[in-house]
C-alpha positions as CSV (number, residue, x, y, z in Angstrom):
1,X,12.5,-9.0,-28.3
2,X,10.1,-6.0,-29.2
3,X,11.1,-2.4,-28.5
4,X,9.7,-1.3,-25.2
5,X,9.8,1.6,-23.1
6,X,8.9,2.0,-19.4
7,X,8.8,5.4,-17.1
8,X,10.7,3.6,-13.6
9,X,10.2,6.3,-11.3
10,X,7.3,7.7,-9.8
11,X,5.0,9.7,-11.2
12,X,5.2,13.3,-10.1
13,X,8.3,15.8,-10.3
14,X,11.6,14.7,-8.9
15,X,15.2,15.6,-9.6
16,X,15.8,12.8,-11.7
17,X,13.3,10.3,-13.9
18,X,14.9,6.9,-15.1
19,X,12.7,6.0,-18.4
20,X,14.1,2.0,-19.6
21,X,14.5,1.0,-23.1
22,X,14.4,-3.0,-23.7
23,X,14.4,-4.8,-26.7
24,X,16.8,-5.9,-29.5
25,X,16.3,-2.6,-31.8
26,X,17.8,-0.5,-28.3
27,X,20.9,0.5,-29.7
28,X,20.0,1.4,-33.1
29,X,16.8,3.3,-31.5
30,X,19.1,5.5,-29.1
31,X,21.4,6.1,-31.9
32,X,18.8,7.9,-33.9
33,X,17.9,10.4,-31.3
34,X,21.5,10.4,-28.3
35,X,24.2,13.5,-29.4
36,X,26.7,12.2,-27.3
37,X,29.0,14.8,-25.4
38,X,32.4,14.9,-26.8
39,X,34.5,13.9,-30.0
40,X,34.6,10.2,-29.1
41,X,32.1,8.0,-30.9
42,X,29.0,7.1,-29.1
43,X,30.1,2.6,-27.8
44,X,26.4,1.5,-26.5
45,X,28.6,-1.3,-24.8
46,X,27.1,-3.1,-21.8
47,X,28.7,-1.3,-18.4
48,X,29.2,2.1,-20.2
49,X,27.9,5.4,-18.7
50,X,27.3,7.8,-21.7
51,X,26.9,11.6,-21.3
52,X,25.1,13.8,-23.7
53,X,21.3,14.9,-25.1
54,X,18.5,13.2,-26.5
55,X,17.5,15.1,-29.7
56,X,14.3,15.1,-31.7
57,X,15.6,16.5,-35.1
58,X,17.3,19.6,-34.4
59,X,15.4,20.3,-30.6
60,X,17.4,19.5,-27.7
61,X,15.2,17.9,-25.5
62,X,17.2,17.6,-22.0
63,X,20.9,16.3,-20.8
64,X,20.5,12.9,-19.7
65,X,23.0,9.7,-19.2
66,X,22.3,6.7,-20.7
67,X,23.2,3.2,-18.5
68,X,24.3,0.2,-20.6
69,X,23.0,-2.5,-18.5
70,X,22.8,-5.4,-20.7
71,X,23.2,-5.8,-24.7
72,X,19.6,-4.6,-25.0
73,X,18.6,-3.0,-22.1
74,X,19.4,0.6,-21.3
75,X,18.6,3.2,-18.7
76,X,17.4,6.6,-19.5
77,X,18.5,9.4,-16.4
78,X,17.1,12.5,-17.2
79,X,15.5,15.3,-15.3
80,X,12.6,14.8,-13.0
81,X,10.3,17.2,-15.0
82,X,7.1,15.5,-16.3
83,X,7.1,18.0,-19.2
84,X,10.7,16.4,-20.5
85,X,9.8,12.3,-19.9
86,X,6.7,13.0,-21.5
87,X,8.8,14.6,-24.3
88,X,10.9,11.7,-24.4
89,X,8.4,8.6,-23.8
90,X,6.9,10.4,-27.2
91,X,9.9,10.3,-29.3
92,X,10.8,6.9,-28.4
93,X,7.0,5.8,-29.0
94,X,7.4,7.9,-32.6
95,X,10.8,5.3,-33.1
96,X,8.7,2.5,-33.1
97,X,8.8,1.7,-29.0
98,X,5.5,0.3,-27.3
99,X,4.9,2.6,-23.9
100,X,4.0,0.3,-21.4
101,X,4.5,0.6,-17.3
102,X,7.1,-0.3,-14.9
103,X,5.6,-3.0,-13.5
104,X,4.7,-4.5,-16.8
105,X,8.5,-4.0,-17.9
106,X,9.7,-6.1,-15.1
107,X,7.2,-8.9,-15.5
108,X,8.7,-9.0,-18.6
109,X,12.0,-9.6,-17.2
110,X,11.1,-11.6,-15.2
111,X,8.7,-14.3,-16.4
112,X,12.2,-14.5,-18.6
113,X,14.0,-16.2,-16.2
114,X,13.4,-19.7,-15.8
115,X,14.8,-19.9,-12.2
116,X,12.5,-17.7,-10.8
117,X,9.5,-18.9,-8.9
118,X,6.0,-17.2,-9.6
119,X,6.5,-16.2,-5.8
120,X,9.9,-14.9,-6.1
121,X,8.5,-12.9,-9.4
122,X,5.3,-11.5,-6.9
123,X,7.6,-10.0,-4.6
124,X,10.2,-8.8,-6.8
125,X,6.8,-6.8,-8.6
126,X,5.4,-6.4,-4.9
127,X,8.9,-4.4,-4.3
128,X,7.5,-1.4,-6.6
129,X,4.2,-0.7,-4.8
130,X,5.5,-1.0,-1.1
131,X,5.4,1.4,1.5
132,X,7.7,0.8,4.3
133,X,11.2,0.6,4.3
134,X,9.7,-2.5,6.9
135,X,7.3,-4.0,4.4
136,X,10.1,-4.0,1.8
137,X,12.4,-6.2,4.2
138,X,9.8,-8.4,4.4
139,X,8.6,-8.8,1.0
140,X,12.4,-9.3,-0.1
141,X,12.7,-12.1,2.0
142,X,10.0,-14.1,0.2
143,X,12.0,-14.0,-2.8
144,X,14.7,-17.0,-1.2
145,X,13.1,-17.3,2.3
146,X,9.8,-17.1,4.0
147,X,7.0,-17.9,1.6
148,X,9.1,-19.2,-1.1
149,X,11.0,-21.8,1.2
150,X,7.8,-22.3,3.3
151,X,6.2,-23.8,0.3
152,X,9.3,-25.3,-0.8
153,X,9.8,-27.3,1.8
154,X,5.9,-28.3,1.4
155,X,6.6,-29.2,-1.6
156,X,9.7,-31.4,-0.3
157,X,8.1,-33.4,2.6
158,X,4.9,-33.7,1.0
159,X,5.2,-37.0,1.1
160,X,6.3,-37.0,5.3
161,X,4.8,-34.1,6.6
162,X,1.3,-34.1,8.0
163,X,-1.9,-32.7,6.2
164,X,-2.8,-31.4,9.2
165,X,0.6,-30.1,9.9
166,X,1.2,-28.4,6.7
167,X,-2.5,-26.7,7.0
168,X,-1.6,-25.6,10.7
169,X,1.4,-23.6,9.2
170,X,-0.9,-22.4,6.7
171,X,-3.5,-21.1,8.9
172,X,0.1,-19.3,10.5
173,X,0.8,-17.7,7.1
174,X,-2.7,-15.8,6.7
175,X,-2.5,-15.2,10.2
176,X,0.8,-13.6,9.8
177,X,0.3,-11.8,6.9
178,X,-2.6,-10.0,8.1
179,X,-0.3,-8.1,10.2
180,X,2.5,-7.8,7.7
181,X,-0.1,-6.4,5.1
182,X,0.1,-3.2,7.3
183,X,3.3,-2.8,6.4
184,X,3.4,-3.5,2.9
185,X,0.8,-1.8,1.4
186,X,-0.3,0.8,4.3
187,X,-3.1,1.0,6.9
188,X,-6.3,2.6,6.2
189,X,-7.6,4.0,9.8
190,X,-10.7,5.8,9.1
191,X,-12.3,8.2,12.4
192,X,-15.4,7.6,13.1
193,X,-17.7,8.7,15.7
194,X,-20.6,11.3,16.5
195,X,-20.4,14.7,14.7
196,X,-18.6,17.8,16.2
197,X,-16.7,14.4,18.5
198,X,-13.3,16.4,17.3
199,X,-12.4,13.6,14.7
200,X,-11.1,16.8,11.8
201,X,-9.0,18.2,15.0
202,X,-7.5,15.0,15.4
203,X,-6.5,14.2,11.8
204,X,-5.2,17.5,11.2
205,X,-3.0,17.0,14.7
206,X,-1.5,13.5,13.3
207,X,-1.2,14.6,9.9
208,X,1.1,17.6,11.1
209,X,-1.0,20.1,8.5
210,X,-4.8,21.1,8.1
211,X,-6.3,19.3,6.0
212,X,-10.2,19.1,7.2
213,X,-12.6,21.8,7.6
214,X,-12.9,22.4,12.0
215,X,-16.2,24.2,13.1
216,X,-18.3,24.0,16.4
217,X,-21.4,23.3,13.7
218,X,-22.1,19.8,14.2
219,X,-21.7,17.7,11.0
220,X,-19.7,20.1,9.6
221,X,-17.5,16.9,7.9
222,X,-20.1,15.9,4.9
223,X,-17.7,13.9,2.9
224,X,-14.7,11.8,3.7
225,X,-11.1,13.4,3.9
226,X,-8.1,11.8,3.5
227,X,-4.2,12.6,4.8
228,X,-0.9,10.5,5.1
229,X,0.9,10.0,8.3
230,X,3.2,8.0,9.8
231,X,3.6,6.3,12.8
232,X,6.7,4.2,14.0
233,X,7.3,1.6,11.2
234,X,3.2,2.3,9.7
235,X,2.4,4.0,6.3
236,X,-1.5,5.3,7.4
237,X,-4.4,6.8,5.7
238,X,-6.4,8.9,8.0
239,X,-10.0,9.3,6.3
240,X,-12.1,11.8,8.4
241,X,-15.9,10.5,8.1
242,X,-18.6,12.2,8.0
243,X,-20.4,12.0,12.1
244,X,-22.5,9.0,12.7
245,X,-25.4,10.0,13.7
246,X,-29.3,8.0,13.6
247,X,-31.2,10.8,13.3
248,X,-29.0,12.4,10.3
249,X,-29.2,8.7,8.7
250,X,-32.7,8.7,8.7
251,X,-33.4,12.1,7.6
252,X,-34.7,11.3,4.2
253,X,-35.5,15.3,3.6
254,X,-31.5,15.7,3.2
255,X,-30.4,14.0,0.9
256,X,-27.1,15.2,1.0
257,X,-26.5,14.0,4.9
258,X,-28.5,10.7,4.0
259,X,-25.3,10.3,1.5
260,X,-22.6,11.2,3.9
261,X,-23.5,8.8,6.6
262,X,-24.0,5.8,3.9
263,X,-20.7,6.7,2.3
264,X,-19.5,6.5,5.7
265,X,-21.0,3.1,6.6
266,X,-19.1,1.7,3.2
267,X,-15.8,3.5,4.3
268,X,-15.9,1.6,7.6
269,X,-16.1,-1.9,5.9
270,X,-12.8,-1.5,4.4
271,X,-11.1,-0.2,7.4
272,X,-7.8,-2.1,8.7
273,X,-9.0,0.1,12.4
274,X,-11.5,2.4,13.3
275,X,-10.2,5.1,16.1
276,X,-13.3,5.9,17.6
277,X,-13.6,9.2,18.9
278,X,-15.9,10.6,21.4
279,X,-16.6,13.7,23.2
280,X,-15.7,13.9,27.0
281,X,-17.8,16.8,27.2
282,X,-20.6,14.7,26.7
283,X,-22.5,11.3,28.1
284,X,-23.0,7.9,26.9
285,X,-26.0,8.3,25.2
286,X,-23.6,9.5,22.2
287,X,-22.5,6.1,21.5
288,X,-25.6,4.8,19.7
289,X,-27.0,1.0,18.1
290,X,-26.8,2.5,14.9
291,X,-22.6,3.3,15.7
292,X,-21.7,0.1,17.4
293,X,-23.8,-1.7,14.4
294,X,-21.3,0.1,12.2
295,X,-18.0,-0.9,13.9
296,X,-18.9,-4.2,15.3
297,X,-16.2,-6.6,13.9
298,X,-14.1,-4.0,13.4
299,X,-10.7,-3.5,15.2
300,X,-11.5,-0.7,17.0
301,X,-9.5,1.8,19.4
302,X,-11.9,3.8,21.3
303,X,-10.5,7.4,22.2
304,X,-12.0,9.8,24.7
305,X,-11.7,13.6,23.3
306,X,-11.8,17.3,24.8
307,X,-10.1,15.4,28.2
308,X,-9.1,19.0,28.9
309,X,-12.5,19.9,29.2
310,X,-15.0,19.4,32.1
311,X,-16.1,15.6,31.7
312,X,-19.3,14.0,31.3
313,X,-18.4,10.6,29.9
314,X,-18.0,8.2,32.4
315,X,-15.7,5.2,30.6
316,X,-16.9,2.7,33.1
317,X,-20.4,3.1,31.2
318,X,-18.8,2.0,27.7
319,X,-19.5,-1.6,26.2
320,X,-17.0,-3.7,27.3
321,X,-15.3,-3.8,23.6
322,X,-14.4,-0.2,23.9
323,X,-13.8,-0.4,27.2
324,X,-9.7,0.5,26.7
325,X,-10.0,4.1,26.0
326,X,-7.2,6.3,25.5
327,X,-7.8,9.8,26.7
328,X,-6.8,12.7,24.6
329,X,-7.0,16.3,23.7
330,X,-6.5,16.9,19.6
331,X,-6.8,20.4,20.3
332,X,-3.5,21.1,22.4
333,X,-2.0,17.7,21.9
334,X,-2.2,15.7,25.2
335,X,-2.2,12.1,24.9
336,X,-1.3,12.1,20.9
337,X,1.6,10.1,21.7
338,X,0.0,7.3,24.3
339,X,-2.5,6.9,21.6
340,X,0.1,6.3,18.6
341,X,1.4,3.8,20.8
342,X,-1.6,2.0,21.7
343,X,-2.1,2.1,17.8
344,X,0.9,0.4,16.7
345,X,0.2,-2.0,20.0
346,X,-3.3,-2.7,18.8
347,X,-2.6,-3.1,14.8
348,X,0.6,-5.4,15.9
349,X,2.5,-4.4,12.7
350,X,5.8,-3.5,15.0
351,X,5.8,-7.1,16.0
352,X,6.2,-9.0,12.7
353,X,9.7,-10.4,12.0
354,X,11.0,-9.6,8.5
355,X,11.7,-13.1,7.9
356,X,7.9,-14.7,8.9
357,X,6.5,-16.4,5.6
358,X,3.5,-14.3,4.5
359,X,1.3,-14.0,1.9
360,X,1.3,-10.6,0.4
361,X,-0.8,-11.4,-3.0
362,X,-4.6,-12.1,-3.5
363,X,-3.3,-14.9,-5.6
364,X,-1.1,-16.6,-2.5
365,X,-3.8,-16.2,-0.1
366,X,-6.8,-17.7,-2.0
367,X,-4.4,-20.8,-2.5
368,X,-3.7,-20.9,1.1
369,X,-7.2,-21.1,1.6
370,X,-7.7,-23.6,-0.6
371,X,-4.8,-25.5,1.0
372,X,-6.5,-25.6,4.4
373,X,-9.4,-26.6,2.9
374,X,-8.2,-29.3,1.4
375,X,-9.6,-33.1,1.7
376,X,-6.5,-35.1,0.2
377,X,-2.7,-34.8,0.6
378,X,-3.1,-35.2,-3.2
379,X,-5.2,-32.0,-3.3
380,X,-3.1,-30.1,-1.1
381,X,0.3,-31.4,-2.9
382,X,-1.7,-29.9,-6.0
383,X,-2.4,-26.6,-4.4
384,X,0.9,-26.2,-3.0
385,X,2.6,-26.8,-6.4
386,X,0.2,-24.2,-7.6
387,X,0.9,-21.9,-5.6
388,X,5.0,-21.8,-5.8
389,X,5.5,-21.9,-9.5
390,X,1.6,-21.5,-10.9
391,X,0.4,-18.7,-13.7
392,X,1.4,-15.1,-12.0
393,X,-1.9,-13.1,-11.5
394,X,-1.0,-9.4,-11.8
395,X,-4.9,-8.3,-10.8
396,X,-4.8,-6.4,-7.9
């Protein structure tokens, strides 16, 4: 096997950075650059722990301990410093070792194992990217369970089991794994509403820190702003948009506002939920075509703002879609935690059982599509053998 390095941490400083070293020149590679601490001769034996420096000539370039996890595999702990596993991933890659990323390094491993289904494979590379301590439970169990013995057991009764039957379950899966997503790879809840509405207030409030710009001057918010929360099990991205607003949309003398309102039309479409915030301090009329055009077929929650201040918004008036307001005040906090809990209530992520079969690739869930689409159990016995031990996709 060629000589290959990997970075397995993180990116970004830490107290310790694990860099891996695969292939069958390992040994001889760690040899020509590990001063091992003590008299006793350096044994690269699979199991040992080894203590010392990594070298380059006569430059020490950090203390590290070297793993011995298989006869040509080894683990490389050293500090957390960029600076020093940049300095390292160099002199391995001067030693003849190809630089390639973790995730690329464990498809490696992987795709080496013949017992391993291309689903079991997905989730064990899945397991590097997610974002809960929730979404990894659930991904892990589609390694031997869920997914992987969904299909399996497709695959099985194929013969018994119902077309119809198998594509009901199916239909389950996406269904399922909608929800699940959330927890695997985040929720992107942009705030959206009329300018000066108090949507910066309220993402500096959930996001414990100021991170957007807050003015009285309407349309203050020009571009988008981003900050990381969470919220109960939920990994969300909070993107503060710029105000909708028709006349700003329209106004073809600036085209700097023209921008920020069609950037914020293209944020909207990606949305998993919009949290629609409007002002209490003023009427109906706020809510305009242009703004329900934007968020229709979105999964909206609709929050009232400025509750603390004297109202004008009557909620009775709201379309009936938006008609299950929360009221809040972003300012001094009132209602921030009714509204997390209408969040996790509406997005449903709290309510998915770690063990649920779901389909957490784009790969999986184009063949499940495909699977309910099908017009022959000879078709769908195709798909479904596709789909548990067909070519891994790593395309995002």
């Amino acid at each position: 096997m060629a000589l290959h390095a990997a970075v397995m941490t993180p990116k970004g400083t830490g107290a310790i950075a694990t860099i891996h070293l695969v292939g069958d020149t390992a040994d001889k590679t760690l040899k020509g650059i590990f001063k091992a601490a003590g008299l006793a001769p350096v044994q690269f034996k699979t199991g040992n722990i080894l203590l010392g420096t990594i070298v380059d000539a006569d430059r020490t370039i950090d203390q590290v301990t070297i793993g011995c996890e298989g006869p040509e595999i080894f683990a490389i702990h050293c500090h957390g410093n960029p600076l020093i596993v940049e300095m390292i991933m160099e002199l391995l890659h001067s030693r003849g070792a190809t630089l390639i990323s973790a995730e690329e390094l464990l498809t490696k491993s992987l795709t080496a194992e013949e017992s391993l289904s291309t689903i079991a494979i997905e989730a064990r590379l899945a397991q590097l990217s997610t974002k809960t301590i929730a979404g990894a439970r659930i991904v892990a169990n589609q390694i031997d369970g869920g997914l992987s013995e969904q299909v399996s057991q497709w695959l099985k009764d194929s013969q018994t089991m119902s077309l119809d039957e198998i594509k009901t379950q199916a239909e389950q899966t996406l269904r399922n794994s909608e929800k699940a997503g959330l927890l695997i790879v985040g929720c992107k809840a942009v705030l959206a509403g009329p300018p000066n509405s108090g949507k910066s207030t309220l993402l500096n409030h959930l996001a414990g820190r100021r991170k957007a710009v807050v003015t009285d001057v309407e349309g203050t918010t020009r571009d988008w702003v981003s900050a990381e929360c969470r919220i109960g099990p939920l990994y969300i991205t909070l993107i503060d948009t710029a105000g909708l607003d028709e006349k700003l949309a329209a106004n073809a003398d600036s085209t700097i506002d023209h921008v920020a309102q069609e950037r914020t039309a293209r944020i909207l479409t990606d949305a998993d939920l919009v949290l629609l915030v409007l002002d209490n301090t003023r009427n109906v009329n706020q809510i305009t075509k242009t703004l329900l055009d934007r968020i229709a077929d979105r999964k909206v929650l609709p929050i009232i703002n400025k509750a603390d201040l004297p109202p004008r918004l009557d909620p009775h008036r709201l379309p009936e879609n938006l008609s299950r307001t929360v009221m809040i005040s972003a300012e001094s906090g009132k209602g921030i935690d009714v509204l997390k809990e209408r969040l996790l209530e509406i997005t449903e992520a709290a309510e998915v059982d770690p063990r649920t079969a779901i389909a957490f690739t784009p790969r999986q869930k184009t063949l499940l599509k495909q699977l309910i689409a099908a017009e022959s159990s000879q078709h769908a016995a195709a798909i479904i053998s596709e789909l548990l031990n067909g070519q891994l996709c790593l395309d995002k």
